[in-house]
N, CA, C and O atoms as a MOPAC input file, in Angstrom:
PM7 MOZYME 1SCF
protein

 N    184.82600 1   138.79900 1   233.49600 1
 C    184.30500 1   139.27200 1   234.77400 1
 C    185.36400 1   139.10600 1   235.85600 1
 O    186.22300 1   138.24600 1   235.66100 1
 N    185.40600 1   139.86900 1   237.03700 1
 C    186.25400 1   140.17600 1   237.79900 1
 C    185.76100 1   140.06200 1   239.36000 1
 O    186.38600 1   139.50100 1   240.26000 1
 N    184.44300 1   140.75100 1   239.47500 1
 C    183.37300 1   140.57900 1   240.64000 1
 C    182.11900 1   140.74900 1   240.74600 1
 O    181.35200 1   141.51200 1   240.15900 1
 N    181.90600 1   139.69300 1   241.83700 1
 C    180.28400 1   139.38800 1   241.97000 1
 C    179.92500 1   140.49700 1   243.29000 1
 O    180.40400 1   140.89500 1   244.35100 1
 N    179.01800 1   140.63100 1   242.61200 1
 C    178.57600 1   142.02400 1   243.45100 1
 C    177.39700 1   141.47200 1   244.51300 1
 O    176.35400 1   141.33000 1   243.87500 1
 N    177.26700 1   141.20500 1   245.56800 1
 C    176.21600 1   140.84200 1   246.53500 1
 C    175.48800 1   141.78300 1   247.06000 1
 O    175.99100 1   142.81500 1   247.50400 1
 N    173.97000 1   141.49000 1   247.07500 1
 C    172.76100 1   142.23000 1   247.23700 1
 C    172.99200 1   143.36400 1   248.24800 1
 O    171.98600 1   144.06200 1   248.12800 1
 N    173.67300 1   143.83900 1   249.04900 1
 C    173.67600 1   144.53500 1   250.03800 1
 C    174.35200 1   145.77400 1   249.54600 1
 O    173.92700 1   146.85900 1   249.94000 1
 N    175.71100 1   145.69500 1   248.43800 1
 C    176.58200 1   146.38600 1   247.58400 1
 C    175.15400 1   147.06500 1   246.66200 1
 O    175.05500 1   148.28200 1   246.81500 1
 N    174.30200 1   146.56600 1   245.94500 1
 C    173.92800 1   146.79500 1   244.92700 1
 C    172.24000 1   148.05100 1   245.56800 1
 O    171.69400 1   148.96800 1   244.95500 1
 N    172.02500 1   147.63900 1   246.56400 1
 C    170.89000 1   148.31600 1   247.63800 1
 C    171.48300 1   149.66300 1   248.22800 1
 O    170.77900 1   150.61900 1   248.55500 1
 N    172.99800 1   149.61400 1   248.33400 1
 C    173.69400 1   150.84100 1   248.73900 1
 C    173.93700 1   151.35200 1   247.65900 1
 O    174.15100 1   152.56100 1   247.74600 1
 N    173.98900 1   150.98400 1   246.78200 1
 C    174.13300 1   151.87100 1   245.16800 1
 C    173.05200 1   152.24300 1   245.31800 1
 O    173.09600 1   153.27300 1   245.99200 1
 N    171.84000 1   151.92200 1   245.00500 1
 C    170.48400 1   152.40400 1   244.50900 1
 C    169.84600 1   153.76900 1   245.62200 1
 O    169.15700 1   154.75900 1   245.37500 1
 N    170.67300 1   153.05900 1   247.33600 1
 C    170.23800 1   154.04800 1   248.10700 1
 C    171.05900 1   155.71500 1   248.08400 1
 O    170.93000 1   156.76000 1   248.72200 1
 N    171.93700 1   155.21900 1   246.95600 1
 C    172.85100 1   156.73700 1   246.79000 1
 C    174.42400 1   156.41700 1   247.97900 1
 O    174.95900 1   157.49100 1   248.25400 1
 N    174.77000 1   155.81800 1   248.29900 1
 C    175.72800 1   155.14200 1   248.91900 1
 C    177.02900 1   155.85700 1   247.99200 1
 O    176.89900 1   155.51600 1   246.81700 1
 N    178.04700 1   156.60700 1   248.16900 1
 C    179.03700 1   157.20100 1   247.05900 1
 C    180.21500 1   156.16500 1   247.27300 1
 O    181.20100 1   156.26300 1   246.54200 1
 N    180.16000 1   155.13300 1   248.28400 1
 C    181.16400 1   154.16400 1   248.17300 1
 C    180.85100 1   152.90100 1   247.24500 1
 O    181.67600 1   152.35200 1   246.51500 1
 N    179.91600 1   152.64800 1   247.35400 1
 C    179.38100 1   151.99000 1   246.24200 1
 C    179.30800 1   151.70900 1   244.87800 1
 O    179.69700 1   150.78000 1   244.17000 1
 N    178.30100 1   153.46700 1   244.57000 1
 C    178.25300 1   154.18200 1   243.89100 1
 C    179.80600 1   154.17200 1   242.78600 1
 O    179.82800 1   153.94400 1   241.57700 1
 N    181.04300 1   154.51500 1   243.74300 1
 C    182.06800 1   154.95700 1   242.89400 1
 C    182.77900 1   153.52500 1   242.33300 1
 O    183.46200 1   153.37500 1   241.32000 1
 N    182.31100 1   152.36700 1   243.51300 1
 C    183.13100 1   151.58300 1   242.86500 1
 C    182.70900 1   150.76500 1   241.44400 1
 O    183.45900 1   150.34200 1   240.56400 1
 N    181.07800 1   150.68900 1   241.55000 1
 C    180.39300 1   150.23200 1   240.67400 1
 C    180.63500 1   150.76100 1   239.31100 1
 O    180.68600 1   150.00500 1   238.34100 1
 N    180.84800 1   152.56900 1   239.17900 1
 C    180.40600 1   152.72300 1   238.15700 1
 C    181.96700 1   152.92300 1   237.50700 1
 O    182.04200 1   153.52800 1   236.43800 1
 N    183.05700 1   152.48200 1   238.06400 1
 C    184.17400 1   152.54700 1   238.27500 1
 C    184.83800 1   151.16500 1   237.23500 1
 O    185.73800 1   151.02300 1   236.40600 1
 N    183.91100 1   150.43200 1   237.79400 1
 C    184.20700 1   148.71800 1   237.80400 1
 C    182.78500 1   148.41000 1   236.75200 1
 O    182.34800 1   147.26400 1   236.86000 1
 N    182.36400 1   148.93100 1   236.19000 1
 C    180.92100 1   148.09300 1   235.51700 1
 C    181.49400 1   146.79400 1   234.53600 1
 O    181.25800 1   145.58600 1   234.55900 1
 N    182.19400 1   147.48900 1   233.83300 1
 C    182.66400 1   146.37600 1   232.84600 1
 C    182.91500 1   145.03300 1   233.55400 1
 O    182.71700 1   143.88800 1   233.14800 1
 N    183.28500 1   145.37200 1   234.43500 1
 C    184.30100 1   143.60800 1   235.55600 1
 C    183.12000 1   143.08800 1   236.57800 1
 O    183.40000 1   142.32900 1   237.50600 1
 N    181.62900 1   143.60400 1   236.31400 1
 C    181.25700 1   143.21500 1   237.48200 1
 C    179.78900 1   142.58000 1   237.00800 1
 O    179.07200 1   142.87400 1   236.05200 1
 N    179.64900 1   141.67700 1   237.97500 1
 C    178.20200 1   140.41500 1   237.77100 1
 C    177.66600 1   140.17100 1   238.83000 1
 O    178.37800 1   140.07400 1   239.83000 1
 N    176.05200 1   139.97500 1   238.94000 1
 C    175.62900 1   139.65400 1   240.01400 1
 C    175.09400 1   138.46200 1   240.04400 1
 O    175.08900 1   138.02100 1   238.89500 1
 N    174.50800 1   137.50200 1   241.00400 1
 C    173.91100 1   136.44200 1   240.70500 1
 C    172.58300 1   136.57200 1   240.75300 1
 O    171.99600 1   137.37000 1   241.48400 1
 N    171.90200 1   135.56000 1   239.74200 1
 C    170.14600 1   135.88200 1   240.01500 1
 C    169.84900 1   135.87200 1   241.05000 1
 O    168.83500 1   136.52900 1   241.28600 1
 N    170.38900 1   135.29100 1   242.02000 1
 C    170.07000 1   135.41500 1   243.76200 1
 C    169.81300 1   136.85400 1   244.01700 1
 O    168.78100 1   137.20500 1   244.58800 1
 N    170.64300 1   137.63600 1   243.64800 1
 C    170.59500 1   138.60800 1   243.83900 1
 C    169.63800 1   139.60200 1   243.39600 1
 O    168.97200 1   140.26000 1   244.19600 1
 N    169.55600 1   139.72700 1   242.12700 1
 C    168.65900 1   140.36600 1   240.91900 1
 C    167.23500 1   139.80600 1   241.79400 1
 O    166.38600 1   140.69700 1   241.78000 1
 N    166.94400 1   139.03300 1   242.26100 1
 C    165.90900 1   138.19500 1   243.13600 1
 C    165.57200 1   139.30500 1   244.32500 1
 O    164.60600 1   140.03400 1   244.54900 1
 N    166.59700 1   139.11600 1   244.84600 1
 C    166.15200 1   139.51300 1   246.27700 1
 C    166.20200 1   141.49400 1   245.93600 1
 O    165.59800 1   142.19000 1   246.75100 1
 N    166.79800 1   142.07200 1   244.96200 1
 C    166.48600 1   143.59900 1   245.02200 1
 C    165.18700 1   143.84100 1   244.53200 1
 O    164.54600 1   144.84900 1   244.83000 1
 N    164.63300 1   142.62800 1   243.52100 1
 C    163.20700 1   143.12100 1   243.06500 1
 C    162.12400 1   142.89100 1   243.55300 1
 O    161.10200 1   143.21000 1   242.94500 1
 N    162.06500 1   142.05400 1   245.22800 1
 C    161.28500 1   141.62500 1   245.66300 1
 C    160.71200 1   143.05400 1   246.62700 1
 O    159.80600 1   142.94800 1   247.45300 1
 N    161.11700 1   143.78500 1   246.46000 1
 C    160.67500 1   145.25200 1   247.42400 1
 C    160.00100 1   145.95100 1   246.46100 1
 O    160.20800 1   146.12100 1   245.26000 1
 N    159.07400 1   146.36000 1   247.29200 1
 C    157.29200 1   146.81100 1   246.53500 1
 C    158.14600 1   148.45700 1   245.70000 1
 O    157.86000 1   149.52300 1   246.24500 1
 N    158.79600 1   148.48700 1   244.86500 1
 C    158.84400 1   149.60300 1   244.10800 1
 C    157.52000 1   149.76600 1   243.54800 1
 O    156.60900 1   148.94000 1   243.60800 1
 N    157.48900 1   151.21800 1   242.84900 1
 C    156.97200 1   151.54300 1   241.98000 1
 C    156.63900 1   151.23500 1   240.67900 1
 O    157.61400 1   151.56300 1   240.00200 1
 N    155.78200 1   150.78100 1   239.97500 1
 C    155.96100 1   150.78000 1   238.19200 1
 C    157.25200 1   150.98000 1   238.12700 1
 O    158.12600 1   150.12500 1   238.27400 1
 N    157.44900 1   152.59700 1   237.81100 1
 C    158.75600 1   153.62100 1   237.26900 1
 C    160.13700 1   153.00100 1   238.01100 1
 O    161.09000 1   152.47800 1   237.43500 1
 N    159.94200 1   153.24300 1   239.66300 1
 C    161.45600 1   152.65800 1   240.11900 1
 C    161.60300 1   151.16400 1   239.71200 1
 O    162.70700 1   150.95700 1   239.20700 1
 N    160.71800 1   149.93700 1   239.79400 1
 C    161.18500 1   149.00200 1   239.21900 1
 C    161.64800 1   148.75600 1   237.67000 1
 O    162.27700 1   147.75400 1   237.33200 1
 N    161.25100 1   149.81500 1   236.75500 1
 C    162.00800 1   149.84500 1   235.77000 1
 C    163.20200 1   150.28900 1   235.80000 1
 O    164.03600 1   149.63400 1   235.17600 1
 N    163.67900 1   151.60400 1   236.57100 1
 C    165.00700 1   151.91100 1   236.42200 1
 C    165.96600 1   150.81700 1   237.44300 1
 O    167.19100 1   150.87600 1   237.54600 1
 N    165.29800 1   150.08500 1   237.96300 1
 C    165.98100 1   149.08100 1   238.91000 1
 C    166.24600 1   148.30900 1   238.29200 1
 O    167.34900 1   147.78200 1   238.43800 1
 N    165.23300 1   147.81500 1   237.16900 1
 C    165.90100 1   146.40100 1   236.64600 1
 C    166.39600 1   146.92800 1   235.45000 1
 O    167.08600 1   146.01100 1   235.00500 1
 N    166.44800 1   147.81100 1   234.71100 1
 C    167.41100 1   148.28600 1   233.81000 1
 C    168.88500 1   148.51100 1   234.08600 1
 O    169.84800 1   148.13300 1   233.41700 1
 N    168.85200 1   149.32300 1   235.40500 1
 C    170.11900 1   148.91400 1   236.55200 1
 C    170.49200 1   147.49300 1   236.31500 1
 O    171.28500 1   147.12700 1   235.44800 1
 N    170.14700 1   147.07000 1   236.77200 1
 C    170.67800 1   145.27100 1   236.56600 1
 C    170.66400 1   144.33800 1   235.54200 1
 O    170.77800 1   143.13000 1   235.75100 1
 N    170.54300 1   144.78500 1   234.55400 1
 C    170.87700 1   144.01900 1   233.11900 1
 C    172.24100 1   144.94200 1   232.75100 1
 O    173.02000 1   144.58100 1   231.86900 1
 N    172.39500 1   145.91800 1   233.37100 1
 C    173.94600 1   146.06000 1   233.42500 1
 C    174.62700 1   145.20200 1   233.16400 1
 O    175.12300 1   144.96500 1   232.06300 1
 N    174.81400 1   144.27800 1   234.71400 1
 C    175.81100 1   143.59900 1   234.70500 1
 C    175.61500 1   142.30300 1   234.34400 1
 O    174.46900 1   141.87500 1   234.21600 1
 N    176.99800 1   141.30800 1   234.07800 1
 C    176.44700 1   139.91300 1   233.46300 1
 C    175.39800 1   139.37900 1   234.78700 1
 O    175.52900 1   140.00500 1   235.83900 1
 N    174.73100 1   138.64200 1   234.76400 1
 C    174.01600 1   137.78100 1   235.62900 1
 C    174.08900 1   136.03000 1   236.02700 1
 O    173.62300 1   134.94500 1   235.68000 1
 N    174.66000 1   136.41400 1   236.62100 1
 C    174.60300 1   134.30700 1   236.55900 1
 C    173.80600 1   133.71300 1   237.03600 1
 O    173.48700 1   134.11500 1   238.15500 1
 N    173.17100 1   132.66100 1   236.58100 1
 C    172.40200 1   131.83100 1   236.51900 1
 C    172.70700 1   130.73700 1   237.80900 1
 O    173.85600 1   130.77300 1   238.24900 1
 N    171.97500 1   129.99300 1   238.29400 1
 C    172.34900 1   129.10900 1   239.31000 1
 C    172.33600 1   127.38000 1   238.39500 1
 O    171.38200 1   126.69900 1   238.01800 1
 N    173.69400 1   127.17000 1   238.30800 1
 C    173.66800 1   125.35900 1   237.43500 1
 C    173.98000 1   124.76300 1   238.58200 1
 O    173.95700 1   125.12700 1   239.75700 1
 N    174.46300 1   123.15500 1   237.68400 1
 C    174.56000 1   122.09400 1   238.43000 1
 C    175.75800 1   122.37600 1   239.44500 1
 O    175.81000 1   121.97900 1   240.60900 1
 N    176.73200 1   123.15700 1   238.75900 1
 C    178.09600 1   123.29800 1   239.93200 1
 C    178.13400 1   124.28100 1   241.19200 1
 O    178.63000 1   124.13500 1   242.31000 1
 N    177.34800 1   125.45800 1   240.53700 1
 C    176.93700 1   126.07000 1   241.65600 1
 C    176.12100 1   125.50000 1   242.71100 1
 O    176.24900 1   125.90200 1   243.86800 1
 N    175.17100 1   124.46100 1   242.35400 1
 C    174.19600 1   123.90300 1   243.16500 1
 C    175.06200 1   123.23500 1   244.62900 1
 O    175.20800 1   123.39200 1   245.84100 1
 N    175.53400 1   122.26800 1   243.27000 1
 C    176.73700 1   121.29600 1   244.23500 1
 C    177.24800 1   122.14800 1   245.36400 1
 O    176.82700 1   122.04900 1   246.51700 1
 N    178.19100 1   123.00300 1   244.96600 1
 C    178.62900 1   123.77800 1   245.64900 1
 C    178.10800 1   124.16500 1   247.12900 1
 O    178.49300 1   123.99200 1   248.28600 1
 N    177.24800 1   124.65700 1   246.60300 1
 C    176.27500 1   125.42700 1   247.69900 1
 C    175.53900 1   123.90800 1   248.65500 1
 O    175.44300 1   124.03400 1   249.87500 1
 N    175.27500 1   123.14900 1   248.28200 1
 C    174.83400 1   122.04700 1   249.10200 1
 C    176.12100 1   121.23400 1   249.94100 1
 O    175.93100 1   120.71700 1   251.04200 1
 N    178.01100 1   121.20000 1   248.94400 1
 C    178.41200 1   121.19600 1   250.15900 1
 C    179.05700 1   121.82300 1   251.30900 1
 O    179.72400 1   121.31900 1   252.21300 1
 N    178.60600 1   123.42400 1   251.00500 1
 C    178.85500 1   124.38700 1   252.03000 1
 C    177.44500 1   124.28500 1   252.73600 1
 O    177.58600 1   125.33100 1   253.37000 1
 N    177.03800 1   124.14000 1   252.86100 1
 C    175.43700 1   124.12200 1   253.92900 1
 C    176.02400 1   122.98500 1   254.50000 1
 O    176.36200 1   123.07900 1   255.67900 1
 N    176.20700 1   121.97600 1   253.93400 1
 C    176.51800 1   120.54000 1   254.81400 1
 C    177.74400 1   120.77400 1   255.97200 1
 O    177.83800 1   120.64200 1   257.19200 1
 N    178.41200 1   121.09900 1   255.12500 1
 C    179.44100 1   121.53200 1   256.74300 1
 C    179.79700 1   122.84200 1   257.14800 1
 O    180.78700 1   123.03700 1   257.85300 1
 N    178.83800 1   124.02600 1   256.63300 1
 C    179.00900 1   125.40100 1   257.65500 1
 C    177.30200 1   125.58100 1   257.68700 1
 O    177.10300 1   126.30300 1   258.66500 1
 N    176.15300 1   125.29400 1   257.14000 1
 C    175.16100 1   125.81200 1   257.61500 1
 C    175.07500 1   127.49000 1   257.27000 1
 O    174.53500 1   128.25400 1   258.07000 1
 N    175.64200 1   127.94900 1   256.04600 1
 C    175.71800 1   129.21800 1   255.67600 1
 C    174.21700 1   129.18300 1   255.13900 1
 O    173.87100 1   128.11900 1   254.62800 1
 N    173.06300 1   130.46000 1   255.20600 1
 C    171.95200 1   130.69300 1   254.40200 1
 C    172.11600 1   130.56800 1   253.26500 1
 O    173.15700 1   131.00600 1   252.77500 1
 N    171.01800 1   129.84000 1   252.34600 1
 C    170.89900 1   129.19800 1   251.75400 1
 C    171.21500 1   130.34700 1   250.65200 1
 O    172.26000 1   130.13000 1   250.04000 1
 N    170.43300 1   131.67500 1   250.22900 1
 C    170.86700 1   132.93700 1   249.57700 1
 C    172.39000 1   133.28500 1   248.94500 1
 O    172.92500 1   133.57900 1   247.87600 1
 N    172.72800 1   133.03000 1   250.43500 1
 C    174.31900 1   133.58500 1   250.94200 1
 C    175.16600 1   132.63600 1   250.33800 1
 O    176.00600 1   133.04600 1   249.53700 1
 N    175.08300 1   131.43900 1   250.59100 1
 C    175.29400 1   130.25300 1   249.90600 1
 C    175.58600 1   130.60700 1   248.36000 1
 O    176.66300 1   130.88400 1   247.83200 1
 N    174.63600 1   130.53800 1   247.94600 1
 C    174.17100 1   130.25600 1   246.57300 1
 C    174.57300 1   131.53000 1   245.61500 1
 O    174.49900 1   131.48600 1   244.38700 1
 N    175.02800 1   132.72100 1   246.40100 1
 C    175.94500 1   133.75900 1   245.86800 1
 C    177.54300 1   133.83300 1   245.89400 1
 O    178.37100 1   134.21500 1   245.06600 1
 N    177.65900 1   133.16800 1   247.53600 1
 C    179.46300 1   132.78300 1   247.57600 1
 C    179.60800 1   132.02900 1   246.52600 1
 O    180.45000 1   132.43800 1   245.72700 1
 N    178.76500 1   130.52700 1   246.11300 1
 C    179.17600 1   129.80600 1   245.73500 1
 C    179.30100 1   129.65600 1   244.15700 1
 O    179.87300 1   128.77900 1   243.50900 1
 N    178.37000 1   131.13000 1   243.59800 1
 C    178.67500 1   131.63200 1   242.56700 1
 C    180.05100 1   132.40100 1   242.15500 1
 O    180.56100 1   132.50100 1   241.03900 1
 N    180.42700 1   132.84000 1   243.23400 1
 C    181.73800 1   133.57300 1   243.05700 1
 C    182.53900 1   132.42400 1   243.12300 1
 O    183.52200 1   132.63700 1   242.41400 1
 N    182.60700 1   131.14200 1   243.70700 1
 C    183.68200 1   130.31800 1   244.20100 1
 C    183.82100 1   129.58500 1   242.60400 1
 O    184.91300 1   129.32200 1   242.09900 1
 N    182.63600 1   129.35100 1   242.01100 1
 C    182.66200 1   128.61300 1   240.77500 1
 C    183.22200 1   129.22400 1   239.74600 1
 O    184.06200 1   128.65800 1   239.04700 1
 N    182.79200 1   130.52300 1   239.52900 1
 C    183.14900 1   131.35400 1   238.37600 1
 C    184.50200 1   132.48700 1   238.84000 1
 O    184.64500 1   133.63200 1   238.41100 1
 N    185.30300 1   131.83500 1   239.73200 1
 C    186.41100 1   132.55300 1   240.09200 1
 C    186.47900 1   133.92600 1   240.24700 1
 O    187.36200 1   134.69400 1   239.86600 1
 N    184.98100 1   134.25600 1   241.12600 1
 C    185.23500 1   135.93700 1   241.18400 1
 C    185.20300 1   136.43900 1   243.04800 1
 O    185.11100 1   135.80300 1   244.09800 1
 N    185.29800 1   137.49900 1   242.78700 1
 C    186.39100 1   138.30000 1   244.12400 1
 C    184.56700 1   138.95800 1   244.29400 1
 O    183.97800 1   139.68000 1   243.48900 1
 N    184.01900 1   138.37300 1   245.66700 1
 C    182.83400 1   138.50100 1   245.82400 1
 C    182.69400 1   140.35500 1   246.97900 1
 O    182.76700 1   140.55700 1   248.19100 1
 N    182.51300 1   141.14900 1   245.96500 1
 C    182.00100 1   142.56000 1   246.77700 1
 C    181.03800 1   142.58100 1   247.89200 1
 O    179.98800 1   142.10400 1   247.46200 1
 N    180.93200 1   142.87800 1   248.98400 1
 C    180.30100 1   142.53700 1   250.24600 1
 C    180.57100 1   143.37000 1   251.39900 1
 O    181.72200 1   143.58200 1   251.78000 1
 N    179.62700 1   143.81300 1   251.92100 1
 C    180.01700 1   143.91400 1   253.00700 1
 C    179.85800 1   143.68200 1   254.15500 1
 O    180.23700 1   144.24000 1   255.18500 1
 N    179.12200 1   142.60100 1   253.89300 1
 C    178.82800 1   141.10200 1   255.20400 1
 C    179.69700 1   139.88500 1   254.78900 1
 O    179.37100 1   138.72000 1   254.56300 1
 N    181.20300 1   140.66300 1   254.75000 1
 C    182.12200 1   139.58200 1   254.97100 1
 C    181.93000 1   138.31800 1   255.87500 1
 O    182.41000 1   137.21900 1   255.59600 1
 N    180.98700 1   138.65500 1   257.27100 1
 C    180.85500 1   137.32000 1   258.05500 1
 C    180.09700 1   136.38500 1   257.55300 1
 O    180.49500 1   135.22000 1   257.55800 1
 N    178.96900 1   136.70100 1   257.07200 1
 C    178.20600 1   136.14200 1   256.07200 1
 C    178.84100 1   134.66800 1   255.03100 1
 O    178.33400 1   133.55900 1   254.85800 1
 N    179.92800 1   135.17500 1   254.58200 1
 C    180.37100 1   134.23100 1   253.51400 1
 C    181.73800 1   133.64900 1   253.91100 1
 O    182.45300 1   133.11000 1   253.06700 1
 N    182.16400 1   133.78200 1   255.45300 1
 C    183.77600 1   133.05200 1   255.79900 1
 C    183.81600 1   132.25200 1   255.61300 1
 O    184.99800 1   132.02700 1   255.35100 1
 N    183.00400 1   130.99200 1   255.47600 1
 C    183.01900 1   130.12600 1   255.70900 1
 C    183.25200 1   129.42500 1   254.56900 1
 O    183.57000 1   128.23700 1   254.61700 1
 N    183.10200 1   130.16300 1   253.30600 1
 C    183.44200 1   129.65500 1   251.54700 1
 C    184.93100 1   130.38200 1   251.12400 1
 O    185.39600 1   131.51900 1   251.20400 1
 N    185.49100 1   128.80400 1   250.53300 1
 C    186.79900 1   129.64000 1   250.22600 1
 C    186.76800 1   130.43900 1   248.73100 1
 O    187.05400 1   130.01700 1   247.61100 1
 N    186.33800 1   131.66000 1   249.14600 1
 C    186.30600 1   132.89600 1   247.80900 1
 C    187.62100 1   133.97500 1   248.52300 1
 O    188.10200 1   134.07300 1   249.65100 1
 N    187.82800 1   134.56500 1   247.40600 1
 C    188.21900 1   136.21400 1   247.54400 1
 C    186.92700 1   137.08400 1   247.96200 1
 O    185.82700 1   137.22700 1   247.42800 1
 N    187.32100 1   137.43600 1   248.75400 1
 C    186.21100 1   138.67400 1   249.23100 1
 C    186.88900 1   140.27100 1   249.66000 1
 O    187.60300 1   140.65200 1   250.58800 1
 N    186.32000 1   140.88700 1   248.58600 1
 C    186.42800 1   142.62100 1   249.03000 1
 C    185.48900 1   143.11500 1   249.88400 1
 O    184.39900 1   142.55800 1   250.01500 1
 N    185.76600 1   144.00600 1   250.42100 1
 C    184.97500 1   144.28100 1   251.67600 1
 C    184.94100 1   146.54500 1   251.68400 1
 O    185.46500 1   147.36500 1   252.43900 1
 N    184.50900 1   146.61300 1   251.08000 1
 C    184.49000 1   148.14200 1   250.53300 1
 C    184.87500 1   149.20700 1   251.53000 1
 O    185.61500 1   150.18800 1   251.45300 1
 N    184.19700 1   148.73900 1   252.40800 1
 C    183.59500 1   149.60700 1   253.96100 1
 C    185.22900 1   149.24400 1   254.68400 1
 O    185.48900 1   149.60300 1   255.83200 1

């Protein structure tokens, strides 16, 4: 894996977004999201039908799980930046598993030392 794709990247895919769109299907092989994520796209009242092609969409990519290092992580970026707890817990997936976090609420995550692409 290469990059973690954050919820906002993956909502502009689905909304037909062609920047997105091109990089995703461009990049599938290199790219993972965190269950944070997979979380927060399925929590919107789809349909039966669209929540199937949504979450078939997202077994695409690898998924990471939230462990003990990510946890850590994320508890000591809250302690000294106060980043959302979400936001957190997705930088700090990229920070653990050494990936170049896709975003385009770069402000969102300054405060974690990741690689961040910024599409837009």
């Amino acid at each position: 894996m290469k990059y973690l794709i954050d919820t906002n990247i993956v909502i502009y895919y689905l909304n037909g977004d062609t920047v997105a769109i091109d990089f995703i299907d461009k990049n599938i092989d290199s790219c993972a999201i965190s269950i944070i994520t997979y979380l927060e796209v399925l929590v919107y009242p789809y349909s039966r039908e669209e929540e199937k092609i949504v979450r078939d969409f997202l077994e695409l990519f690898k998924i990471y799980n939230i462990d003990m290092n990510i946890t850590n992580s994320a508890i000591e970026s809250f302690r000294n930046k106060r980043i959302k707890i979400a936001d957190n817990l997705i930088g700090s997936t990229a920070k653990c598993n050494g990936l170049t976090l896709v975003t385009r609420n770069v402000s969102d995550f300054k405060s974690i030392e990741i690689d961040i692409l910024n599409l837009y």
